[in-house]
Chimera marker file (.cmm) of the C-alpha trace (Angstrom):
<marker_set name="trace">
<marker id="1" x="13.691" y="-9.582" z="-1.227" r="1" g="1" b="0" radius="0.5"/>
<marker id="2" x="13.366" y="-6.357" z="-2.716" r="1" g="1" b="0" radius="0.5"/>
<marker id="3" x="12.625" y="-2.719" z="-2.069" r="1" g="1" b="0" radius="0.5"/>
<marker id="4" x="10.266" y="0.420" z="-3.295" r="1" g="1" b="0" radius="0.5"/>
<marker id="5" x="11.055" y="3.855" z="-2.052" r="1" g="1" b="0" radius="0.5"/>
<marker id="6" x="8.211" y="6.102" z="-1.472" r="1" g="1" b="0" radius="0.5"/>
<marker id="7" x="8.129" y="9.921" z="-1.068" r="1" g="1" b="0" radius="0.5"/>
<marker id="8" x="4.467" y="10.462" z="-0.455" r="1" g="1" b="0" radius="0.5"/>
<marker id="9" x="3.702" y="14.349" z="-0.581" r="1" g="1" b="0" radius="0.5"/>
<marker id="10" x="0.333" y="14.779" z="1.507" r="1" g="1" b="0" radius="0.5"/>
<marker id="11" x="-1.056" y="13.807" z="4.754" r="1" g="1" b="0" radius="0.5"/>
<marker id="12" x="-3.140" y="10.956" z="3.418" r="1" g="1" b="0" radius="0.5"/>
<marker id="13" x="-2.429" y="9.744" z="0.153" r="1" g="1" b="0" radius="0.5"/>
<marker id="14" x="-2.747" y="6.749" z="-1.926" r="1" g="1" b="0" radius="0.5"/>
<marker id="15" x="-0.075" y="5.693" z="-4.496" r="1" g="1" b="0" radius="0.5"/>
<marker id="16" x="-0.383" y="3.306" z="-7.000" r="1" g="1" b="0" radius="0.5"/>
<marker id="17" x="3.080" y="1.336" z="-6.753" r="1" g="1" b="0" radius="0.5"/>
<marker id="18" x="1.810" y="-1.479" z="-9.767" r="1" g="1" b="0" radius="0.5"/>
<marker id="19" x="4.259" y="-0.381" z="-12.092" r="1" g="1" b="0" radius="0.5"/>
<marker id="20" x="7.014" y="-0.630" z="-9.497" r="1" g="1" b="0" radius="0.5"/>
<marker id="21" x="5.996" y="-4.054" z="-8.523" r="1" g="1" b="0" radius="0.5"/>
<marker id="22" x="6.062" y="-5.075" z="-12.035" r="1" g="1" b="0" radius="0.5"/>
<marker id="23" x="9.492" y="-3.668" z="-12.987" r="1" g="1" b="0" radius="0.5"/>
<marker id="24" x="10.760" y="-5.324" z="-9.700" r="1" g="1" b="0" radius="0.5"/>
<marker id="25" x="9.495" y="-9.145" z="-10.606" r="1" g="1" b="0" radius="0.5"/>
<marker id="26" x="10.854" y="-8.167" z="-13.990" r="1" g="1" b="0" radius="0.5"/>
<marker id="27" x="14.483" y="-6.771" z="-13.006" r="1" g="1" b="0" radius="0.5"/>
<marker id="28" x="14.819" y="-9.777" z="-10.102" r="1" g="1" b="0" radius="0.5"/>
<marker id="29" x="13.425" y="-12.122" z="-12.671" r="1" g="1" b="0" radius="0.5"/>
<marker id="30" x="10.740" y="-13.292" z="-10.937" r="1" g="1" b="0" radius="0.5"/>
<marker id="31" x="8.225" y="-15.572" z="-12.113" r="1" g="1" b="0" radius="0.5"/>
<marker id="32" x="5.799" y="-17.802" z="-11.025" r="1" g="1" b="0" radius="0.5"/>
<marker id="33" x="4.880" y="-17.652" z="-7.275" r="1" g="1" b="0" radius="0.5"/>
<marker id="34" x="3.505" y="-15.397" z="-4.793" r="1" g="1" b="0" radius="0.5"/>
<marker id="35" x="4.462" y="-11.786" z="-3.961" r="1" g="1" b="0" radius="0.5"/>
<marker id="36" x="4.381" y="-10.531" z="-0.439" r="1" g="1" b="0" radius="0.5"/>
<marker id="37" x="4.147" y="-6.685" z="-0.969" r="1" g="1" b="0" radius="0.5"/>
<marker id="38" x="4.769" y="-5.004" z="2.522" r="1" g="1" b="0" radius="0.5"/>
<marker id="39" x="4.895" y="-1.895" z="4.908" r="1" g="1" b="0" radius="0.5"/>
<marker id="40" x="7.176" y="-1.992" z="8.036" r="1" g="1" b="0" radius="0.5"/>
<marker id="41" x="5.640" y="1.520" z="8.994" r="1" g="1" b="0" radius="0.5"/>
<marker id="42" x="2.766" y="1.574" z="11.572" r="1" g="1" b="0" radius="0.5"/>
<marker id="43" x="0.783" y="4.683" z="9.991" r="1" g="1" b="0" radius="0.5"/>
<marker id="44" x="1.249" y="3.184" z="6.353" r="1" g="1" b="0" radius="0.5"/>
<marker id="45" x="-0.791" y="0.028" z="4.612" r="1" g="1" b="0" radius="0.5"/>
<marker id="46" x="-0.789" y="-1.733" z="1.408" r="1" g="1" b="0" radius="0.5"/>
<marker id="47" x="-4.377" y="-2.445" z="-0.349" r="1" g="1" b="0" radius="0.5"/>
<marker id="48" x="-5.361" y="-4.002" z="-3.662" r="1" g="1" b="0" radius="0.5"/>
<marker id="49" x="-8.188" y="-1.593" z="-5.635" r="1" g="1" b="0" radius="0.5"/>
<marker id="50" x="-9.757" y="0.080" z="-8.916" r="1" g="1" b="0" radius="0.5"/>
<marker id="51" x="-6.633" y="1.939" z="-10.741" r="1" g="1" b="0" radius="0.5"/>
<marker id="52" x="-9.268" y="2.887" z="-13.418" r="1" g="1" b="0" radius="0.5"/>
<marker id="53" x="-10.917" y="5.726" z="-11.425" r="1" g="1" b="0" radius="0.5"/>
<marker id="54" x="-8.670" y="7.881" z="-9.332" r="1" g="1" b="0" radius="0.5"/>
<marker id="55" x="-12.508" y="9.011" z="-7.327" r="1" g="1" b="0" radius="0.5"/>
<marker id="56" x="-12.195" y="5.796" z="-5.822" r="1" g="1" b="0" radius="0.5"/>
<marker id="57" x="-9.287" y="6.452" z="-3.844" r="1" g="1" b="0" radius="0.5"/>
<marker id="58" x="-10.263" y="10.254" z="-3.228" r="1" g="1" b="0" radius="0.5"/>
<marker id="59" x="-13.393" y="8.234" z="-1.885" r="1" g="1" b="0" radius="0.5"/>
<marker id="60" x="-12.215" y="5.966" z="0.162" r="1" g="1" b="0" radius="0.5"/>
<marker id="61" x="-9.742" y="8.694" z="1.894" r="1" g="1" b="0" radius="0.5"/>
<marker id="62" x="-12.540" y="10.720" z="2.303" r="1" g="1" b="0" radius="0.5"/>
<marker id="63" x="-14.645" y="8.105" z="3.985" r="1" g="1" b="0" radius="0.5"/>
<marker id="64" x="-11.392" y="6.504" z="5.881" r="1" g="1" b="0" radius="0.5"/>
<marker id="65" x="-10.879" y="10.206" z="7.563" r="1" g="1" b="0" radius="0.5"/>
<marker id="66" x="-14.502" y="10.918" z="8.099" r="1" g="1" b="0" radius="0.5"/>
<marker id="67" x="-14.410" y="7.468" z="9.939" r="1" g="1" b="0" radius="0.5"/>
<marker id="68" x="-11.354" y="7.881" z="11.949" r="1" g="1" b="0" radius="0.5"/>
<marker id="69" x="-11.524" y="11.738" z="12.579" r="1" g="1" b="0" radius="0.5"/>
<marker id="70" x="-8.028" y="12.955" z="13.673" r="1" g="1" b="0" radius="0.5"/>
<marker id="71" x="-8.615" y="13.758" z="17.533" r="1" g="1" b="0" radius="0.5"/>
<marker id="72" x="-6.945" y="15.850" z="20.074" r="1" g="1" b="0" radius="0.5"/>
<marker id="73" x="-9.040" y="13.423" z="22.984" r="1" g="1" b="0" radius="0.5"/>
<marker id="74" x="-6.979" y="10.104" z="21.617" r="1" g="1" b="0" radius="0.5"/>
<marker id="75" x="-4.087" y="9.626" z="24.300" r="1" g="1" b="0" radius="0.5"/>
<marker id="76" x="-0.904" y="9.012" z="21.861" r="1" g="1" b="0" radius="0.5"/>
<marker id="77" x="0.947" y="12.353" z="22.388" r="1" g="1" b="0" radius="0.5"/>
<marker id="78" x="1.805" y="12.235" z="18.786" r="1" g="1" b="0" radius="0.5"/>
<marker id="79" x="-0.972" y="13.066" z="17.484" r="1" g="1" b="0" radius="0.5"/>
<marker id="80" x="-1.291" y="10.381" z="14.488" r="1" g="1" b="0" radius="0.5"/>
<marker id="81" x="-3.815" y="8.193" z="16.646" r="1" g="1" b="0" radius="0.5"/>
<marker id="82" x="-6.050" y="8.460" z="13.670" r="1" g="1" b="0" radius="0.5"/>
<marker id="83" x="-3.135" y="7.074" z="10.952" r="1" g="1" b="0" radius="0.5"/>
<marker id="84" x="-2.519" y="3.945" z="13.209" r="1" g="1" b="0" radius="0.5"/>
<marker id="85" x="-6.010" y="2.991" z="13.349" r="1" g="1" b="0" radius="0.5"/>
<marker id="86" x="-6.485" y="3.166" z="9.448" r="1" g="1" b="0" radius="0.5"/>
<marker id="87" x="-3.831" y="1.550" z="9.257" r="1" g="1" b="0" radius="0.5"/>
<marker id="88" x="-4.605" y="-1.213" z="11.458" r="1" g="1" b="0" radius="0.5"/>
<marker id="89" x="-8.174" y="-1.242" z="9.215" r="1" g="1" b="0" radius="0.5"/>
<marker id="90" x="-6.543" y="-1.942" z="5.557" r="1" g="1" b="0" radius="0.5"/>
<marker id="91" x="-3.795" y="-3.981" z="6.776" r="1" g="1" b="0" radius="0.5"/>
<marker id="92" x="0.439" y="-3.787" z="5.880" r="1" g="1" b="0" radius="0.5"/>
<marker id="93" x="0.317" y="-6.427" z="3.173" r="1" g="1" b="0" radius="0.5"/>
<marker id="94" x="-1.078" y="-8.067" z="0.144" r="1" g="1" b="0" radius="0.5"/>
<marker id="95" x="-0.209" y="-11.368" z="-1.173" r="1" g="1" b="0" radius="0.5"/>
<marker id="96" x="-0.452" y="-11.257" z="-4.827" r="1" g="1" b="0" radius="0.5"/>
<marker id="97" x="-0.195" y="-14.742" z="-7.590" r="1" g="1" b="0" radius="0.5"/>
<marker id="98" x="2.184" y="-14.118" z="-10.040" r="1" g="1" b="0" radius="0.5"/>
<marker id="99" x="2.483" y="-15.981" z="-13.335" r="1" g="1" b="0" radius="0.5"/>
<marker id="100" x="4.846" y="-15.851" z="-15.763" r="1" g="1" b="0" radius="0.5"/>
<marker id="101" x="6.192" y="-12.489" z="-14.394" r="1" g="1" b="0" radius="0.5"/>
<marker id="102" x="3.299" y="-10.966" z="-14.057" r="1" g="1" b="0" radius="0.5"/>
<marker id="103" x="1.093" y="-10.067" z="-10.787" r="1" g="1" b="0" radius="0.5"/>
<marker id="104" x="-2.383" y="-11.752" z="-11.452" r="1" g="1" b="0" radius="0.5"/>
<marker id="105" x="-5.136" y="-8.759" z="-10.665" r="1" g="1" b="0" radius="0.5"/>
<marker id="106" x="-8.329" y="-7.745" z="-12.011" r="1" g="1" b="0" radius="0.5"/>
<marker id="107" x="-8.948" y="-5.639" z="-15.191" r="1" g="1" b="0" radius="0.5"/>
<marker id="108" x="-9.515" y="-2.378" z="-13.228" r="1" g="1" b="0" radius="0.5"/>
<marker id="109" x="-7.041" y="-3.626" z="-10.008" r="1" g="1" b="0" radius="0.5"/>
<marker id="110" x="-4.319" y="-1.933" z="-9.076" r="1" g="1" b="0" radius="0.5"/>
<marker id="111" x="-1.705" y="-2.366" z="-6.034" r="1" g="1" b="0" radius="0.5"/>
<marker id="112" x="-1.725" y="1.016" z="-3.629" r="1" g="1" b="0" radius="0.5"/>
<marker id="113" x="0.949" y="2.227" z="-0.908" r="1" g="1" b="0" radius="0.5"/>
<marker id="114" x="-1.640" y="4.017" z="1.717" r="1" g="1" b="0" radius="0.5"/>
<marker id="115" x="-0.144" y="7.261" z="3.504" r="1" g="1" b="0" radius="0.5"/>
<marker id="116" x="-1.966" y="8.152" z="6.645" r="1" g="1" b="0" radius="0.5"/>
<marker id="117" x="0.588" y="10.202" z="8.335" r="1" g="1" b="0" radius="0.5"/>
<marker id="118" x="2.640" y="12.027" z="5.430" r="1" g="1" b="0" radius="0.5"/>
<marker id="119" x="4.078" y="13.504" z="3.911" r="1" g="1" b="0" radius="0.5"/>
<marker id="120" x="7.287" y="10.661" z="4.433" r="1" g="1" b="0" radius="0.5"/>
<marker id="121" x="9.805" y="8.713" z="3.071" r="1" g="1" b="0" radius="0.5"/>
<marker id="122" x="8.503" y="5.364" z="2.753" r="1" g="1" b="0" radius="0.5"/>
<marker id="123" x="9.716" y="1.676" z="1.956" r="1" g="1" b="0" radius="0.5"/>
<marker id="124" x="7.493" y="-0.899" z="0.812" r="1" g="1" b="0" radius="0.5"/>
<marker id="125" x="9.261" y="-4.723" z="0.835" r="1" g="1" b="0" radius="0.5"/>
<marker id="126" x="8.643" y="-7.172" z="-1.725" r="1" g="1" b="0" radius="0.5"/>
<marker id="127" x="9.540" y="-10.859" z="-1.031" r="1" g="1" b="0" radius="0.5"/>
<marker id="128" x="8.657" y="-13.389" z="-3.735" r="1" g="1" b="0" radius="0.5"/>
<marker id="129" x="8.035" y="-17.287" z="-3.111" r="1" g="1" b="0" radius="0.5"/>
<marker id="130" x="8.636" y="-19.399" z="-6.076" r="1" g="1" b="0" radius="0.5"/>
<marker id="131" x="6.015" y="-22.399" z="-6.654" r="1" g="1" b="0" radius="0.5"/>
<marker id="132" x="7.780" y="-25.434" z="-6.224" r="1" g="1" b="0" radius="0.5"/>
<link id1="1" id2="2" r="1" g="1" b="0" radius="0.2"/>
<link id1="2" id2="3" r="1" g="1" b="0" radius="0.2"/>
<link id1="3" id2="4" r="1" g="1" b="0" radius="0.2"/>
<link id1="4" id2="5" r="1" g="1" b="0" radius="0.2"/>
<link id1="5" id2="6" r="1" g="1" b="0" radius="0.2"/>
<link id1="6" id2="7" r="1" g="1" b="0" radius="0.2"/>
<link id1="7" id2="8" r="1" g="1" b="0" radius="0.2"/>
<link id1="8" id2="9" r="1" g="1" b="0" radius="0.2"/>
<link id1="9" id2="10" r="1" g="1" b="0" radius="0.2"/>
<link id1="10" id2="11" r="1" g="1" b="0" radius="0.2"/>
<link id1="11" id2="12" r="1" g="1" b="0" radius="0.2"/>
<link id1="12" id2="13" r="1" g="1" b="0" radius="0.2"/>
<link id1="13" id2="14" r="1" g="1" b="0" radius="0.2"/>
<link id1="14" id2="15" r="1" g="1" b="0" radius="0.2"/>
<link id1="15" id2="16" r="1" g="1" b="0" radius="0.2"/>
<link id1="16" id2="17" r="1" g="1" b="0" radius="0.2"/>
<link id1="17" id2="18" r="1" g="1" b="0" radius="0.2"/>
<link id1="18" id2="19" r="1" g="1" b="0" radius="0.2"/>
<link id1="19" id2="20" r="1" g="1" b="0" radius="0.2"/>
<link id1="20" id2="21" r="1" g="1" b="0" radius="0.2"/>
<link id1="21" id2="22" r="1" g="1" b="0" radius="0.2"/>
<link id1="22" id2="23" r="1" g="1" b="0" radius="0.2"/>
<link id1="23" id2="24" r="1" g="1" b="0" radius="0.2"/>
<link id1="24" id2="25" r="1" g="1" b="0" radius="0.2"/>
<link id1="25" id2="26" r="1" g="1" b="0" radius="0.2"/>
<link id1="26" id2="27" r="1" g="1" b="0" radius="0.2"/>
<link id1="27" id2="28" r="1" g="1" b="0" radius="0.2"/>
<link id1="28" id2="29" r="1" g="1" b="0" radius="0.2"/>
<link id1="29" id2="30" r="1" g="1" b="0" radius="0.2"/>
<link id1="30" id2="31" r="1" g="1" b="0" radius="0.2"/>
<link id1="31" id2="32" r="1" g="1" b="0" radius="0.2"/>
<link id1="32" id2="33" r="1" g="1" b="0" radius="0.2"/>
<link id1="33" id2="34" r="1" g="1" b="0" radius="0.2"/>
<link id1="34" id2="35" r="1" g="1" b="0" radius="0.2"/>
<link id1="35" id2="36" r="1" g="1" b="0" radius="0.2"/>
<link id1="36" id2="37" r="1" g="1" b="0" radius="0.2"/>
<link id1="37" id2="38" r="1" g="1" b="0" radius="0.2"/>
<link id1="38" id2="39" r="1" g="1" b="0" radius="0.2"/>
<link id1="39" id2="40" r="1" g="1" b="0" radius="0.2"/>
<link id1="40" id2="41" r="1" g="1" b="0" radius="0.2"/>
<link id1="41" id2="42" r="1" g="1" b="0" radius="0.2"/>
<link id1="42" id2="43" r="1" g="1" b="0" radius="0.2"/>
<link id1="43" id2="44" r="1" g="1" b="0" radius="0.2"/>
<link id1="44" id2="45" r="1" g="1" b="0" radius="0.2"/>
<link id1="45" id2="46" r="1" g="1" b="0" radius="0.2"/>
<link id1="46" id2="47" r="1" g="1" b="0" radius="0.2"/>
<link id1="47" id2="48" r="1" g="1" b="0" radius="0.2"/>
<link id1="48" id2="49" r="1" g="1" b="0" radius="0.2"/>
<link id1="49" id2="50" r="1" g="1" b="0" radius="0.2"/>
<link id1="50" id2="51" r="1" g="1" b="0" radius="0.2"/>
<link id1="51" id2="52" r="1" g="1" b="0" radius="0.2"/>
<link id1="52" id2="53" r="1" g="1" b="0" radius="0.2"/>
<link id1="53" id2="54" r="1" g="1" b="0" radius="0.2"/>
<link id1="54" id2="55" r="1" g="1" b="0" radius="0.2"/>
<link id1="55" id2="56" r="1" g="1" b="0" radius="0.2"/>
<link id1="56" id2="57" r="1" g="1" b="0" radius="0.2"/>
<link id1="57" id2="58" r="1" g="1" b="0" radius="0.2"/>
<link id1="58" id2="59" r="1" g="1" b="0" radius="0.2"/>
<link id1="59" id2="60" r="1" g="1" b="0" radius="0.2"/>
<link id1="60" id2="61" r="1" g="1" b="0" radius="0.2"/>
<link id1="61" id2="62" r="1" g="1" b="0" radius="0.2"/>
<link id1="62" id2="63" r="1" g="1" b="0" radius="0.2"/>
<link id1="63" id2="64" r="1" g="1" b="0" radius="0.2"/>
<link id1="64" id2="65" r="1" g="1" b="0" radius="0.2"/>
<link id1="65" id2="66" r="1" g="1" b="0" radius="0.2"/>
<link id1="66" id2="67" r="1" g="1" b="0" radius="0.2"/>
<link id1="67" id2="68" r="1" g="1" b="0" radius="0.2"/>
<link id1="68" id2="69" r="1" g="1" b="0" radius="0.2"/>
<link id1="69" id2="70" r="1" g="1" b="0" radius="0.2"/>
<link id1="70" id2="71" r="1" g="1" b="0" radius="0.2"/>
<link id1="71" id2="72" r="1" g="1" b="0" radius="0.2"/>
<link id1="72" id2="73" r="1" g="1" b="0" radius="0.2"/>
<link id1="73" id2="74" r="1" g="1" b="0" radius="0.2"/>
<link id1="74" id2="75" r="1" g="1" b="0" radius="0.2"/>
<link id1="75" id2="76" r="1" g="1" b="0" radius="0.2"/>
<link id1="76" id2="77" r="1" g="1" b="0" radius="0.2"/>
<link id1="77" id2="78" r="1" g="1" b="0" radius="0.2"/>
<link id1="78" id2="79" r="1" g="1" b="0" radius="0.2"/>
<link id1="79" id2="80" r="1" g="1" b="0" radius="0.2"/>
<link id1="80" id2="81" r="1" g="1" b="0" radius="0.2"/>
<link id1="81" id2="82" r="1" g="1" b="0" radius="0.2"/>
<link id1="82" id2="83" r="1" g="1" b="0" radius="0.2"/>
<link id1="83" id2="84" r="1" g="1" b="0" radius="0.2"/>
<link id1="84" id2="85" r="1" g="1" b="0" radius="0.2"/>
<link id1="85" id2="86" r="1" g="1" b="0" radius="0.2"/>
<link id1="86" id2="87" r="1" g="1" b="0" radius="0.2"/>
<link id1="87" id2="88" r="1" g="1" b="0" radius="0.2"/>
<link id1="88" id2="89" r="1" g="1" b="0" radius="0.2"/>
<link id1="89" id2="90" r="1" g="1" b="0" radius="0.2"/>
<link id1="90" id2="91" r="1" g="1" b="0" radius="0.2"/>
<link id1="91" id2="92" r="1" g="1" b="0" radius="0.2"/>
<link id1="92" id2="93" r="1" g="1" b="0" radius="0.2"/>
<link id1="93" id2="94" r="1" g="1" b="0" radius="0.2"/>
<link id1="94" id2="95" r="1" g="1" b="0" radius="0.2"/>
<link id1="95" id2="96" r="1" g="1" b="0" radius="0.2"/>
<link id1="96" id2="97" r="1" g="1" b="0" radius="0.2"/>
<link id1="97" id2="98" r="1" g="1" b="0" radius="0.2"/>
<link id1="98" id2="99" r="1" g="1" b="0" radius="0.2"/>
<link id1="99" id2="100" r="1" g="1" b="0" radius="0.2"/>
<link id1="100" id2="101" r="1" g="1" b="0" radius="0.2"/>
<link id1="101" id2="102" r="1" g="1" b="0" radius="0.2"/>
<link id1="102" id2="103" r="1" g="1" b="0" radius="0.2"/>
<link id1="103" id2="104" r="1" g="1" b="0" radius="0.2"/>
<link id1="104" id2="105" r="1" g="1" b="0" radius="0.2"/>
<link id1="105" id2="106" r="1" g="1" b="0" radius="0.2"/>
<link id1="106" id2="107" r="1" g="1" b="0" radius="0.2"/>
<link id1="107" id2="108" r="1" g="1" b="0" radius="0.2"/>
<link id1="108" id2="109" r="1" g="1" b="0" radius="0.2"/>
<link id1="109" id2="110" r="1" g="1" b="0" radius="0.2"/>
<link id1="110" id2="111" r="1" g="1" b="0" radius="0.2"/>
<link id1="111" id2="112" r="1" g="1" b="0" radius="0.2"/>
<link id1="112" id2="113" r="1" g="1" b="0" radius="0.2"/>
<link id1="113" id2="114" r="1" g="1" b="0" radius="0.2"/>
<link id1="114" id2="115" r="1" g="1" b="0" radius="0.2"/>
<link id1="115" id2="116" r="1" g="1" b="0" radius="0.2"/>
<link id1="116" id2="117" r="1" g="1" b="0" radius="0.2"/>
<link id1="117" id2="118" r="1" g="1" b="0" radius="0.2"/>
<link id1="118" id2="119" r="1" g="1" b="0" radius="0.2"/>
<link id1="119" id2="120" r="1" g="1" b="0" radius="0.2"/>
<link id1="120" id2="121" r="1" g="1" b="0" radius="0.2"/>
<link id1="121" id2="122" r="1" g="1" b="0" radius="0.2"/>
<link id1="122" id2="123" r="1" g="1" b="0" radius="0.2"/>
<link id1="123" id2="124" r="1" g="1" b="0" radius="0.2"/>
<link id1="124" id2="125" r="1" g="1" b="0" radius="0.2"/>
<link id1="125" id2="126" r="1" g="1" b="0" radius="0.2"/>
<link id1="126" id2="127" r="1" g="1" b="0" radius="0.2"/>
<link id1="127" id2="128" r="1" g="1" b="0" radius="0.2"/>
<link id1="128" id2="129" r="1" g="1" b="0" radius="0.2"/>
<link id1="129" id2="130" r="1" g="1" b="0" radius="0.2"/>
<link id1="130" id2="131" r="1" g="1" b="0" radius="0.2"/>
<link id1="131" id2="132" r="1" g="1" b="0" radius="0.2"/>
</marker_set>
């Protein structure tokens, strides 16, 4: 297993962590399998989308926020009700192939660390399975 530290520097952000994950299947030397990339946090996610346009993540915050409004009604005295819900909605892991050291995505894919309740200092865990 593996780590990424994250410093995310807004409320609601999405990073693009690709490069990490491929300099970590690189420096561990891994190389045909499947990648677990994951988020222990509760107000955090992991999602696989378009790296080509950076609107597309601006949209999908936008619409994520306008969708789950942050509240003063919702009952969790913290006041991140909102960030646990989102991130209940995209989900704290991907499973990604990888073949010959290299995550398989689409031409315009990218993998993204999700803030919903920044800014923090994240982790993101990577745990590789080797194809037998």
């Amino acid at each position: 297993m593996d780590t990424i530290s994250i410093k995310t520097s807004a409320r609601c952000q999405f990073v693009d962590i690709s490069d990490d994950v491929v300099r970590r299947l690189t420096a561990n030397g891994w190389q045909d399998g499947i990648l677990l990339v994951y988020t222990p946090h509760t107000t955090s996610a992991i999602t696989i989308n378009e790296n080509a346009d950076p609107d597309v993540q601006t949209d999908m915050n936008s619409f994520l926020s306008k969708l789950i409004p942050v509240m003063k009604d919702f009952r969790h005295s913290e006041g991140n009700s909102d960030s646990h819900i989102k991130s209940s909605l995209v989900g704290a892991s991907e499973m990604i192939i990888v073949e010959k050291g290299r995550p398989v995505l689409g031409t315009w894919q990218g993998i993204y660390f999700c803030e919903f309740d920044g800014p923090r200092s994240r982790k993101v865990f990577l745990k590789f399975i080797p194809s037998a």
